[in-house]
N, C-alpha and C positions, 0 to 999 in steps of 0.2 A: 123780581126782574130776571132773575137767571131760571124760574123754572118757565119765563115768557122765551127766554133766549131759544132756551132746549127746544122747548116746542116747535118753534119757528127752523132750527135747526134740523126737527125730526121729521117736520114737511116737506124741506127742501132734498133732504138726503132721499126718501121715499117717491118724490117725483124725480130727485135727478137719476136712482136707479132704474126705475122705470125707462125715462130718458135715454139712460146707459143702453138699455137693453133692447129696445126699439130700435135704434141708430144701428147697433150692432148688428142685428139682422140686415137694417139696411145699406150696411158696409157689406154685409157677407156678399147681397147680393149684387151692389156694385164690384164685388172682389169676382167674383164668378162671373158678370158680365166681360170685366175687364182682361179675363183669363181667355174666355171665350173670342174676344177680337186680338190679342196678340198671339195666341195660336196659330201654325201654319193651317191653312187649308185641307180640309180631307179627314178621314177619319178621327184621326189625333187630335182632332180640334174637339170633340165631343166626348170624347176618354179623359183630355185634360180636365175639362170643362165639368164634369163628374166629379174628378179627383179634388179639384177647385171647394166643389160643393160639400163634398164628405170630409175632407180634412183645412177647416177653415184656419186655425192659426198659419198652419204649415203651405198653406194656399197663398195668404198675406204678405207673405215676407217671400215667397216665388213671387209674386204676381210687382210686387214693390221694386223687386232688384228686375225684372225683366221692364217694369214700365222707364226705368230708369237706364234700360241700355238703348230703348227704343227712343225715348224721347232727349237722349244726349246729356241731360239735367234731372238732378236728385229732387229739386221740384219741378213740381208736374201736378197735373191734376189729382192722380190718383193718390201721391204721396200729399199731398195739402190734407183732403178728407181722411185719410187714416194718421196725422197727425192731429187735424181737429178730435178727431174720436178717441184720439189717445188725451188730450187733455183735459176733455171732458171728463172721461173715465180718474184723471187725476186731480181735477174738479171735487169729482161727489166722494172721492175716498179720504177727498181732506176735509170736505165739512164732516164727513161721519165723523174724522177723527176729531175735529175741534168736539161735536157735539156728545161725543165719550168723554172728552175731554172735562166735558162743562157738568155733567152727570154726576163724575166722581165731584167737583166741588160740591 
């Protein structure tokens, strides 16, 4: 029964990384979209917009606190999606750990 649990366990964790990792790109690139439209107009809009791209955490958390002075409220569109993808991400790091877990019994 437990070496059916594991299994099941080492399926889930192997498509949720995958999962993880998919979305992540596709957060990036809503994060550099969303860079791109709160940007002023004019040059700077396409240097930020660059910067956005090349240094993604540090993009994330710029792009979170500016969508949150622009939209008045801490939720917002853009913070809902980078919270789903953070719990996702806290999702598949706990079934690995149940299923390390269940390995050592």
């Amino acid at each position: 029964m437990a070496n059916a649990q594991v299994n099941i366990l080492a399926a889930l964790v192997t498509n949720g990384q995958r999962l993880v990792a998919m979305s992540g790109i596709g957060l990036h690139v809503f994060t550099t979209a969303t860079a791109y439209q709160l940007a002023d107009p004019g040059m700077g809009r396409y240097f930020l917009t660059a910067a956005a791209f090349a240094y993604p955490l540090i993009a994330e958390a710029v792009v979170a606190y500016y969508a949150w002075q622009a939209s008045g409220s801490k939720i917002n569109g853009y913070s809902i999606w980078l919270l789903a993808w953070i719990l996702l991400l806290l999702i598949v790091v706990g079934l690995a750990a149940i299923r390390k877990r269940l390995q050592k019994n």
